[in-house]
Each structure stands twice: as C-alpha cells, then as structure tokens.
N, C-alpha and C positions, 0 to 999 in steps of 0.2 A: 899196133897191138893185135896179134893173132883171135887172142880169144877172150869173149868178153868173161868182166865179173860175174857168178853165180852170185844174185840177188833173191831175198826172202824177206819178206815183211810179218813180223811180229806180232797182232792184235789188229783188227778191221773197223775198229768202231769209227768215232767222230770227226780224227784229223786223217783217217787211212787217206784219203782221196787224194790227196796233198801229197804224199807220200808214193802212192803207185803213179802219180802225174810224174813227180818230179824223175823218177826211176824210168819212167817215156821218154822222156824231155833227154835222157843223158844211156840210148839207146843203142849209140856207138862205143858206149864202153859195160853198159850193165844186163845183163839178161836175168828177167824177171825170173825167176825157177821156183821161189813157193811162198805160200802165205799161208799164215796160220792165225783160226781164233776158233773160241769154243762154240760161237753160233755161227753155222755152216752158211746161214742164210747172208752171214756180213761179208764171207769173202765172194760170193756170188756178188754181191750188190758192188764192191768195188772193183773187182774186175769189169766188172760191166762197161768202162770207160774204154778196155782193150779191144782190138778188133779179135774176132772169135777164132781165126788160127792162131793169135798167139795165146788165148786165153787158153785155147784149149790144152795146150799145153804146160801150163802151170798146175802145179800139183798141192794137193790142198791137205790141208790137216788140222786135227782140232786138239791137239798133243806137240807140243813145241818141240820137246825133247824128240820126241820122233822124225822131226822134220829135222832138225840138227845134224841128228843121226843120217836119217837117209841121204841129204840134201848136200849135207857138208856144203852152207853157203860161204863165201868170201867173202862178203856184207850182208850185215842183216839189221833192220830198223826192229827198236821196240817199238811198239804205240801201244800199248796198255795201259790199265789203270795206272797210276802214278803208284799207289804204293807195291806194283808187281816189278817196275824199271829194276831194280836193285840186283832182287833175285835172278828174272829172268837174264838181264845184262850180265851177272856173272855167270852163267851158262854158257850163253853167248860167246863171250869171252873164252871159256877154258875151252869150247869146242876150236876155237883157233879161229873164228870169226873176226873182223872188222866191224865197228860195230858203229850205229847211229843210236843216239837215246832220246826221246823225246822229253821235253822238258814236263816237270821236272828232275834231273839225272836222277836222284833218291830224296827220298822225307828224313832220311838223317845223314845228320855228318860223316858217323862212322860209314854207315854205307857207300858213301858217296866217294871216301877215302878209298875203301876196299877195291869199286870200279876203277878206279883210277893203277892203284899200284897192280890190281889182276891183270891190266890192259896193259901197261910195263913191262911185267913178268912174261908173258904171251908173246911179249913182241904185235901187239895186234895195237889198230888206229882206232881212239875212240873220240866220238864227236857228240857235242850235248846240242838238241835241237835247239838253237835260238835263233832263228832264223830271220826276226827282226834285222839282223845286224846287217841282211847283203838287200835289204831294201835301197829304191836308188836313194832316200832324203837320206837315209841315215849316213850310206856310203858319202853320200858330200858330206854331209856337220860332219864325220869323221873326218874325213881329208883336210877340212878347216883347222879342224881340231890338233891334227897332226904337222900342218903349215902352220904354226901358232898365230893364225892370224884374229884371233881373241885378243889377244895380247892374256893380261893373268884373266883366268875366269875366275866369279865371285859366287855364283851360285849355278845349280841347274834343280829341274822339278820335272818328277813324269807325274801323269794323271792318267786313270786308267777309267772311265768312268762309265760303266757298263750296266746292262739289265741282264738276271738270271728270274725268271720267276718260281715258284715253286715244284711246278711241275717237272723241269730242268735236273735239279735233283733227286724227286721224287721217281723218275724217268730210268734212270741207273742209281742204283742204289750205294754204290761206294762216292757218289759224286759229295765234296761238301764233311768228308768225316775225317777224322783224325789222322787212322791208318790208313786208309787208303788216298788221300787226296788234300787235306788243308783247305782254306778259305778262299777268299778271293786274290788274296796278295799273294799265294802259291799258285794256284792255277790259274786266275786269268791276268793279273799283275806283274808276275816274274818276266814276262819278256820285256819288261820296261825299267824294270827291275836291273836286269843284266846290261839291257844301254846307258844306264845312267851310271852303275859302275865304270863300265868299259868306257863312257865318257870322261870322267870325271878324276880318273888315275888310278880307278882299282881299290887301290887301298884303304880299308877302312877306320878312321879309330872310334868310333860311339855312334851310337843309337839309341834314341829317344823316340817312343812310338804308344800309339793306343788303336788298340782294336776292339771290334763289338760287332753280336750279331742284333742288328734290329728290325730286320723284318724278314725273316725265315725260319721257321718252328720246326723245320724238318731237319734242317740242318748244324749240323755240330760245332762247324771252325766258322770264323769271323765272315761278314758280308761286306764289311767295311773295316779299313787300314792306314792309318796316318803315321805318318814317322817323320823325323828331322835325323839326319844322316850329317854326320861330321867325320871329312876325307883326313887322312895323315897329310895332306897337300896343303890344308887351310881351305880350301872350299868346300862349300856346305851343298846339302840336295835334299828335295823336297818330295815324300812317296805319297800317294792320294790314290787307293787302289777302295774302288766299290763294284758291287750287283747291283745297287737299288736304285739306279738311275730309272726314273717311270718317261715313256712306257717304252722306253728301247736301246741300245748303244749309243751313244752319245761321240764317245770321243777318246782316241789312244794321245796322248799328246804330251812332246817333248822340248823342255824347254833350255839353252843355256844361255847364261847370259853373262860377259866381258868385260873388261874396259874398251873392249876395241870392237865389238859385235855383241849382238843379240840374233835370237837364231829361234824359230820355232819349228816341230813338225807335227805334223795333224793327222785329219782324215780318221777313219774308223780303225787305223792302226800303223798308226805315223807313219804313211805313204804320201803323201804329201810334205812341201814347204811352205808356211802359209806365212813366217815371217823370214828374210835375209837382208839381214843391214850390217856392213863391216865398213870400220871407218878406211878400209884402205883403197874400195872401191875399185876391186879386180874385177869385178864382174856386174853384170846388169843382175840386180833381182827379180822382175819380169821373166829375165830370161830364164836364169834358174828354176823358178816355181815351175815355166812348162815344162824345160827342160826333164827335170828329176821329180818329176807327180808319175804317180801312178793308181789304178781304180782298179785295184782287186775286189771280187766278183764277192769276197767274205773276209772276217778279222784275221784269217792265216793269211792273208797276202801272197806273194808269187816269191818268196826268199826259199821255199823248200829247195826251188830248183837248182837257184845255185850251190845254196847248202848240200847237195848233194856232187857238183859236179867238182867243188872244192878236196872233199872228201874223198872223192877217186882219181882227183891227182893228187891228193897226200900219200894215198895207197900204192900207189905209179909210183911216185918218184919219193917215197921214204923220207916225208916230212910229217909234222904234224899239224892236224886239219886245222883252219883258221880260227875255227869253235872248239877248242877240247876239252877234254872233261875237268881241266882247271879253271876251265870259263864258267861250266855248268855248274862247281861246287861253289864259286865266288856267288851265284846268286843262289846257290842255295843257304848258303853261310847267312845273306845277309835277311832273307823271309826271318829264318829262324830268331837272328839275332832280332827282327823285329816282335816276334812273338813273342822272345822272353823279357824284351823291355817291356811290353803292354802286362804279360804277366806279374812280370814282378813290380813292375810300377818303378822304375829305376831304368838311368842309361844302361848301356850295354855294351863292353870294351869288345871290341874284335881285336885278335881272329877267334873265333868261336870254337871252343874244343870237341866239348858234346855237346850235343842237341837231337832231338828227331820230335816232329810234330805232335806222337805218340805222349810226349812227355805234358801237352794244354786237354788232353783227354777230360772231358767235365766242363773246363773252361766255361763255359756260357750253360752251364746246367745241363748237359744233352750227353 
C-alpha cells in the first residue's frame, strides 16, 4: 500500500483513548490527520498518548463539518454522545467517508435504517463498534459455536452487572436521558447484548422484559433491565443489564449452555474463560482459560484494535467489515424491543418496525 488512510476521530470524550490507541496500533495502514470535539481541552488530553511530531501534526477542530470539509478523511470514527451517531454518521457518510460508529449506531430504528442504506448509496464501509466480539474468550465460544460442538444449545444468559453512581451522570449531562443516551441496557449492556444475539442465531421472535429506575433521581431511562429473549431457533436468552451494583463493577459475563457443552466468560468484560466443559474433549480446559484470558487495563478491553484493523481490510479489499451496520441495528432492535415489552407490559414480536428511545420520554417520571 503506497499511501496510508487519512484517519479522523469524531468526539474526544470517555472511549476516544481506545480509539486513537487502536488507530496507533494499525499505523501501517492509517494516518491519524484530525480529531474533532467541542472542548478543545479533550482533544489535547487524547493526543497526549501520541509522540509530539506526530501529534503535532494533527489538526484539530471543534466544528465537524469543517473537518470533513477540510480534511476529506477516508475513515472517520464517531464517539459522541450516542444520540449525535445518527446525525453526525450521516454526514460522514455523504462526505464519502468510511465510517466507524461507536455503539450505540442510533436511538431509533428509523435512523439506524437510514445509516445503513446512506452507507449503500455512498458505496462507503460502515462498521458498528462492538468490539466485544474480537475478544480472545469470545472469538473461542464463537469458533465452538460455529464447530457445533454444543451439539443443540438450550439456553444462553449475559449479565452485565455494573456500578454508575450519581455523579457519573450528573458529570455530562446528556448521560442517562432519553434523547440523548437510554439506560443501562443501551449504554453499558448493549455489548452483551449483540453477543448473545450473534451467539444464539440472530434471529428474534419475542421479548419479555421489565425495566426500572431504582436508585438514581437524576436520571431519566432505566438502571436496571431484565428480559427473557425467545430466538426463531427454539433457544431461549437470559438479559440482566444493571448500574446499581454497590460499590463497583462487578462483572460482564456470558453464558451458553448445550447438550454437549456449557461455556462461561467473565472478567470485568468477558475477557476471560472461567468455565470450558465439552463433552467431546478436544481440548484441555486449563489450557484454554490461560490460553484465551486476557486483563484489559478497563471494561473497553483491547477489541478496538482489531476492530479497527478488520475495518481497513474490508476497505482494501471491498468486503464488508466483520461488525456492520446490520450487526449494530440487530442490537439496537432488540434494547428497544426490550423497552417496549417493559413499557407496555406485554411480549414483543420482532423484527421491530419503529421504535426510538425518545418514544419511554416520562417513563420513570423524569
């Protein structure tokens, strides 16, 4: 490859770091060219990780459309507030970018469609972050998954079981609200969310769920999220997405279970194997667990990297990225489809037509 991608990052806040790492990491093919956010002081702070000639030569802005403009990048990540992905993403897009979204792709369906067929139209690559999926545990139970060495599965269950305290919210203001953001089963549940689809066959037909917020007064969308998930396959999945775990994170953790295997992953965000039992006995479990463990430094883990490095040979070689924005809508489909079973107090047939967060506004009185 003569010349690398022109690369720009989109918003400097909470995951940027993750973001300008994994665009280091994948240095042979991307050249960082600009980042933008409205406080000048974030994209200083994540540059900071750059050595100072290449920093110094990224260019900076607090006007996205400007950068667009000027910069004309080949890929560009969002990381914005979740309910700015949509808009900004179809910017993106029509400037003829390749584009990353950070999850969540959009707060409604319709948006979430519109990315998708812009990115079509464009001819451009777009990829929804879930970056869950290129962790090493997850890449083995997929491989399992895919070797049917289950034999039939009968259930599977993610827990996401987290602490946000008040301040957290209180902290950025769109954190926790309708329009801008969803609960916890949107923001910090959805990556468990989209493994347990992509585990489990995708396909959904009903949803049974209840949500509620019960300890956070500042906050608008749920703290807590229960569902029971019935696939069109016959196997059933179990969602348990909370904040109020006292007084810390607890635990990301994925479970499915077989007639011919049971399978757990752990850790602060299922980087870890902490169960491997298959009755077929290909491989040692010992061996596995050190094998495919990994101790990322925080709950984003080390998947940006190859999330990204997948992404720029889908862009090489004119495929489409291993995350796309049909991946990203499948777990947006199903938060939603969770919050209108809790709302309306009834299952919930998928595939879900309309929906947008915007529609549980009041929900919990706020």
């Amino acid at each position: 490859m003569s010349e690398k991608l022109r690369y720009a990052l989109i918003g400097c806040g909470r995951i940027a770091d993750n973001h300008i790492a994994a665009a280091c990491q994948n240095a042979d093919k991307l050249q960082i060219s600009a980042v933008c956010d409205i406080i000048p002081e974030r994209m200083e702070a994540v540059l900071a990780q750059l050595p100072e000639e290449e920093r110094s030569v990224v260019k900076r802005y607090t006007d996205y459309q400007q950068l667009l403009e000027d910069v004309k990048p080949q890929l560009c990540a969002v990381a914005t507030e979740s309910g700015n992905h949509a808009a900004i993403g179809l910017d993106v897009i029509e400037a003829g970018s390749h584009i990353i979204i950070e999850k969540p792709i959009a707060l409604s369906m319709r948006d979430g469609r519109a990315l998708i067929e812009a990115a079509k139209r464009k001819g451009v690559k777009l990829c929804a972050c879930h970056q869950n999926r290129f962790n090493k545990s997850i890449q083995k139970i997929r491989s399992a998954v895919e070797g049917k060495r289950f034999g039939r599965i009968f259930h599977g269950a993610v827990h996401v079981r987290w602490f946000r305290d008040e301040e957290y919210y209180q902290h950025a203001s769109w954190r926790g609200t309708w329009a801008q953001d969803g609960g916890a089963l949107m923001n910090q549940c959805i990556h468990s969310i989209d493994l347990l689809r992509w585990m489990m066959g995708d396909e959904v037909d009903e949803v049974t769920a209840y949500t509620d917020n019960l300890a956070h007064d500042t906050m608008q969308a749920e703290d807590l999220g229960l569902a029971l998930v019935r696939f069109k396959n016959g196997v059933y999945g179990l969602i348990e997405g909370t904040v109020n775990i006292y007084p810390q994170n607890l635990e990301e953790t994925l479970y499915l279970f077989g007639r011919n295997g049971t399978v757990k992953a752990g850790g602060k965000s299922v980087n870890i194997i902490e169960e491997w039992n298959f009755r077929d006995g290909l491989d040692d479990p010992a061996a596995v667990k050190t094998k495919f463990a990994e101790n990322p430094p925080n709950i984003y883990g080390y998947g940006h990297t190859p999330l990204y490095a997948d992404m720029v040979d889908a862009i090489l070689r004119d495929r489409e990225p291993t995350i796309d924005g049909e991946a990203g809508l499948r777990a947006l489909e199903l938060v939603l489809a969770i919050y209108c079973s809790a709302a309306e107090g009834r299952p919930i047939k998928l595939p879900l037509d309309v929906c947008a967060t915007t529609d549980f506004a009041g929900r919990f009185g706020r």
